[in-house]
C-alpha positions in Angstrom: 0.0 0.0 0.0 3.3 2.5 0.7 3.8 1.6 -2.6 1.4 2.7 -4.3 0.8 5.7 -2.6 4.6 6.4 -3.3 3.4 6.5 -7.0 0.2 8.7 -6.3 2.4 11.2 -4.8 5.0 11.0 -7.4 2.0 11.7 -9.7 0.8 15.0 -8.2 4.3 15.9 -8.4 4.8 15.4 -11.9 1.7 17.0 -12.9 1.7 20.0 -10.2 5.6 20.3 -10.3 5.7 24.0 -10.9 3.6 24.9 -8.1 5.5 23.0 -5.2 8.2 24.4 -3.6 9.3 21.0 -2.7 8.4 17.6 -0.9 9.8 15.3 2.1 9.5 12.0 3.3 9.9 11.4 6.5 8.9 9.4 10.1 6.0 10.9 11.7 4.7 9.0 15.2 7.1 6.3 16.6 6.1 4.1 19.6 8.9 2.0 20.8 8.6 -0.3 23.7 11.3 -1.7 25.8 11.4 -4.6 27.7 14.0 -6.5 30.1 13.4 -9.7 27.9 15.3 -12.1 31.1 12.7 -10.5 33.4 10.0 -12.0 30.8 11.1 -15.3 30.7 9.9 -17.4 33.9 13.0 -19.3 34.1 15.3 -16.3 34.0 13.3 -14.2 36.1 13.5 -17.2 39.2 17.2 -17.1 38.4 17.1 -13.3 39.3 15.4 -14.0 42.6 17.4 -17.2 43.1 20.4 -14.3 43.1 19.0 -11.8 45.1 18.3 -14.9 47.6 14.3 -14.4 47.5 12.0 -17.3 48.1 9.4 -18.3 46.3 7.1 -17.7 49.5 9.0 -14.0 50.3 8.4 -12.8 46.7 5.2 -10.3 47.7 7.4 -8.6 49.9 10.3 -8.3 47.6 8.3 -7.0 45.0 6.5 -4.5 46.8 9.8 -3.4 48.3 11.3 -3.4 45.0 8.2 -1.1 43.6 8.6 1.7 46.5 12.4 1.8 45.7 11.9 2.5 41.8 8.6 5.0 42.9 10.5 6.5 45.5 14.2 7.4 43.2 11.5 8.5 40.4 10.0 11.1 43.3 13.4 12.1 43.5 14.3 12.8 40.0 11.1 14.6 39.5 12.0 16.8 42.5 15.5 17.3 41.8 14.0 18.6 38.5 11.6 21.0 40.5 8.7 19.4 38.8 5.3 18.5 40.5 3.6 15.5 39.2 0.4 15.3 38.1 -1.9 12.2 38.9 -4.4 11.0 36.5 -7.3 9.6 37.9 -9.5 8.8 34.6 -8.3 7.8 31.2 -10.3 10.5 29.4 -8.1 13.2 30.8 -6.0 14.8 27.7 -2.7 14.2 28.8 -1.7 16.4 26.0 -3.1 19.5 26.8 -1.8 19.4 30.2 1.9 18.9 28.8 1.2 21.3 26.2 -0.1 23.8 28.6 3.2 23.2 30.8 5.1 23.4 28.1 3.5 26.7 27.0 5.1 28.1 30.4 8.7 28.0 29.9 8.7 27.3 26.1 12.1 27.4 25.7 12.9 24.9 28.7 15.1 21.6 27.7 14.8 18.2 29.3 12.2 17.3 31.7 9.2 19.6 31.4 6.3 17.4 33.2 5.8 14.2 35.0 2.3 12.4 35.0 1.2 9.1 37.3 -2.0 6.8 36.3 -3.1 3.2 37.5 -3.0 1.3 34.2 -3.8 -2.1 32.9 -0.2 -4.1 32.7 1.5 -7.5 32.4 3.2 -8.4 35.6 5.3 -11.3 36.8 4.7 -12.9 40.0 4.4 -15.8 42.0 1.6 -17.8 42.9 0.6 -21.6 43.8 0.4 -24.7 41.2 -2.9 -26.5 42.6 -1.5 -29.1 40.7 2.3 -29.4 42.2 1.3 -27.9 45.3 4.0 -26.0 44.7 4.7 -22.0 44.1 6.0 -21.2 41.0 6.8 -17.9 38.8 4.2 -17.0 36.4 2.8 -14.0 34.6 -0.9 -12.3 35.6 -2.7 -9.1 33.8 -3.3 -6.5 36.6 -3.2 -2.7 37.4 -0.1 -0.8 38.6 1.0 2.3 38.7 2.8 4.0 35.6 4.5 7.4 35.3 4.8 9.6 32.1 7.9 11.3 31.7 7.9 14.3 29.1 10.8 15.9 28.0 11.6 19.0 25.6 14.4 16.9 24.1 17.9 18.2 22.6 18.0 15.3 20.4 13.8 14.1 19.7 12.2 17.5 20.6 9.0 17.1 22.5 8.5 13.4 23.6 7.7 10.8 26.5 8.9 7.9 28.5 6.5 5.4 29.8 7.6 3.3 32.8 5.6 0.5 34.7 6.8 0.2 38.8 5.8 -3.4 38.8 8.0 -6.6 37.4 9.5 -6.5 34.5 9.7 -2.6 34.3 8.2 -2.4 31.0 9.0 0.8 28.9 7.4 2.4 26.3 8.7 5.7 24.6 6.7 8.1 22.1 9.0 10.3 19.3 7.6 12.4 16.4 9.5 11.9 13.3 9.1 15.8 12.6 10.3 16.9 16.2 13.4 14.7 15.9 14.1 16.3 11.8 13.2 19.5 13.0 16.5 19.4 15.6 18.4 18.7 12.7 17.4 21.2 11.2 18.3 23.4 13.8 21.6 22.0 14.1 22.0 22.2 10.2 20.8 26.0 10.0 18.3 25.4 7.8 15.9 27.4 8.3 12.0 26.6 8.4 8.4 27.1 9.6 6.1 24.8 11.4 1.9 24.5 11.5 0.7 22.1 14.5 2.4 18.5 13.5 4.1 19.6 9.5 6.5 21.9 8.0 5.1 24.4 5.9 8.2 26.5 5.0 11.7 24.8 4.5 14.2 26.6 3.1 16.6 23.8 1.6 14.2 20.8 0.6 16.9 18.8 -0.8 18.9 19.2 2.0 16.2 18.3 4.2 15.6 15.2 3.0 19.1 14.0 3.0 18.8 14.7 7.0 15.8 13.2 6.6 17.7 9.9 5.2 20.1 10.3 7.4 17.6 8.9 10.7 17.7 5.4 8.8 21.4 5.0 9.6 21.3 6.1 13.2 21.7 4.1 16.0 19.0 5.9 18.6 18.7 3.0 21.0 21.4 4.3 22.8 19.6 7.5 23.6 17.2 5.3 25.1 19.7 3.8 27.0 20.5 7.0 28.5 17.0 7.9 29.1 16.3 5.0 31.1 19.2 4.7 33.1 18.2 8.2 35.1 14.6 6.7 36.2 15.1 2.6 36.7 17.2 2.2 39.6 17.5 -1.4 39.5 18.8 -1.7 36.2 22.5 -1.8 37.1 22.2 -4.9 39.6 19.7 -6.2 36.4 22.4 -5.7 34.0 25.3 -7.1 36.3 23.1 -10.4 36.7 22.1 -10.5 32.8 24.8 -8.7 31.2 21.8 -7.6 29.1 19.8 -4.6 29.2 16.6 -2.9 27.7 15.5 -4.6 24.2 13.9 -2.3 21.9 11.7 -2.4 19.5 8.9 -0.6 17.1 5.6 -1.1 18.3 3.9 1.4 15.8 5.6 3.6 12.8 4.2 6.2 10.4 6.6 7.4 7.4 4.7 10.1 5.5 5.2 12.2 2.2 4.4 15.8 2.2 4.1 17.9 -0.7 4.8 21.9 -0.2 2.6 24.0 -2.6 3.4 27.8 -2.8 -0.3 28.5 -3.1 -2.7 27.3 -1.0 -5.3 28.5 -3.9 -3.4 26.1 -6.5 -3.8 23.1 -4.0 -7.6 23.7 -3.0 -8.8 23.3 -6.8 -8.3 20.0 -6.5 -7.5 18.9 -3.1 -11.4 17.1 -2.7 -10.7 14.7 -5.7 -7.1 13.9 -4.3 -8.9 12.7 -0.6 -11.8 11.5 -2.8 -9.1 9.1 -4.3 -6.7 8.1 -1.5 -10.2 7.1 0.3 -11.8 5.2 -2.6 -8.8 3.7 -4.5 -7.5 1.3 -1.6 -9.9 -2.0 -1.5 -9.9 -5.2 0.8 -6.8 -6.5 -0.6 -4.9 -3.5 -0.2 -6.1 -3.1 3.6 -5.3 -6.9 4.2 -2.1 -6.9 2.7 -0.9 -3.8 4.5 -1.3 -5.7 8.4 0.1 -8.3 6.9 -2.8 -10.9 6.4 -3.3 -13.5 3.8 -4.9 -12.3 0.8 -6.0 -15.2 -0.9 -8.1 -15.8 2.6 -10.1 -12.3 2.5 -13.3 -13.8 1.4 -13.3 -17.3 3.8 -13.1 -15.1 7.2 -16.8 -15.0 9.0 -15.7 -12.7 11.6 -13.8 -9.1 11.0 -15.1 -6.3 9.5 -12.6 -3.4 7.3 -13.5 0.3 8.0 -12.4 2.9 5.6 -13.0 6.0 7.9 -13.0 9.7 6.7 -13.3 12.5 8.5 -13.1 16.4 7.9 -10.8 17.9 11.0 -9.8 22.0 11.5 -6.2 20.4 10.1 -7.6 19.0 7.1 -9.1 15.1 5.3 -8.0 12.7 7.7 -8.5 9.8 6.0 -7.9 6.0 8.4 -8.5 1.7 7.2 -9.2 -0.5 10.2 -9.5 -4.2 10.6 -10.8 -5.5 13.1 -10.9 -2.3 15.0 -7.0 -2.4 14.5 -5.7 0.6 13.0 
């Protein structure tokens, strides 16, 4: 499906070429999560309590002390970094807007700029009895535990957040935006350019741009990560000495997207209604299937599942979204 809408952009270029000032392809939102992959496994993770000399019967206690250690360094670091946090007691709040509106305060601040806590649904490990063996053994459960949000007005990534879970194994996720992250290069580049809510609408070397652009394939950014998480999870050294392993990472969810600059937004509107007219109708089921990865040749033998083109008409613009399943 990238594909093709590769060539439908390429297209519009073609045809429209003397009324853009230039296009760029680039990441847009990046969800990484990070997990202590020995801490996952149930045979590891007994080894780690095996080394920190925890019985099976003890563990309850070791994890809850474990829990107020990592809570109580975070309140720490948060206070060290005069920030207050803020705790979330519904998951309809807008965690957004409160960043933005902190960030609005001290606009120019870099690093930490706000710290919010929330009871979420995560998976834990723990220990519990085999009415089988009659025996306690390690296992994994679904529960709630508290999380904290770290947001940070990054040198590097520009505006973006670290997720933490205070319950075994410590799972991690971490948010980036593609155009914060060029933007810095930008900066760092002198190359000059303008930005409207989440897209550039003024660059002033395209080509130049896009080689920085490029560039992000090549670099190594897990060990920014690294750093990241190192200041907020104070058992990862003893985790690391037992292990010799630390945080895996991985991609969760990617966008790449293509923008096209117009110099007029006149020139754009005459036809911009056919161009989300066509992105919306010109995908079908084997497109949307193909693109999560599913077995084409099986579309039409599934009972269940239902594909959802969805379009809507925001204050930004089309957006236009293809769900399976509910899956976007």
């Amino acid at each position: 499906m990238h594909n093709y809408s590769r060539r439908f952009a390429i297209n519009i270029i073609e045809q429209n070429k003397e009324k853009i000032n230039g296009i760029l392809e680039t990441f847009d939102r990046m969800i990484i999560n990070g997990y202590l992959l020995n801490l996952c496994n149930y045979r590891h993770f007994l080894y780690y309590l095996i080394q920190n000399n925890i019985q099976l019967k003890d563990f309850d206690k070791f994890a809850l002390e474990q829990t107020n250690e990592l809570c109580n360094h975070i309140d720490n670091y948060i206070n060290e970094n005069n920030i207050q946090t803020i705790y979330l007691n519904s998951g309809k709040i807008d965690k957004n807007e409160i960043v933005m509106c902190e960030l609005d305060k001290n606009p120019n601040k870099i690093g930490l700029i706000s710290v919010l806590s929330a009871v979420e649904i995560c998976n834990t490990m723990t220990v519990k009895p085999n009415h089988e063996s009659q025996k306690l053994e390690v296992t994994s459960r679904p529960t709630k535990c508290k999380h904290y949000y770290f947001y940070y007005n990054d040198e590097e990534f520009g505006l973006m957040y670290l997720k933490i879970q205070t319950w075994f194994p410590y799972n991690v996720q971490i948010y980036i935006n593609g155009r914060e992250y060029l933007s810095k290069l930008l900066d760092k580049n002198n190359i000059k350019y303008e930005m409207y809510n989440n897209s550039f609408s003024y660059i002033e070397d395209f080509s130049k741009a896009q080689e920085l652009a490029d560039d992000i394939l090549n670099k190594k950014i897990s060990d920014s990560f690294d750093g990241l998480i190192k200041q907020i999870n104070i058992h990862l050294p003893k985790i690391e000495k037992i292990f010799s392993h630390s945080y895996y990472w991985c991609i969760d969810q990617c966008e790449f997207a293509t923008d096209i600059n117009f110099k007029n937004r006149d020139d754009l509107s005459l036809f911009y209604k056919t161009l989300v007219e066509t992105a919306y109708f010109t995908f079908s089921s084997e497109d949307i299937y193909s693109f999560f990865g599913r077995n084409v040749s099986r579309i039409h033998k599934f009972s269940k599942g239902e594909i959802v083109s969805d379009l809507r008409n925001r204050y930004q613009g089309y957006r236009i979204k293809f769900k399976i399943n509910n899956i976007k």
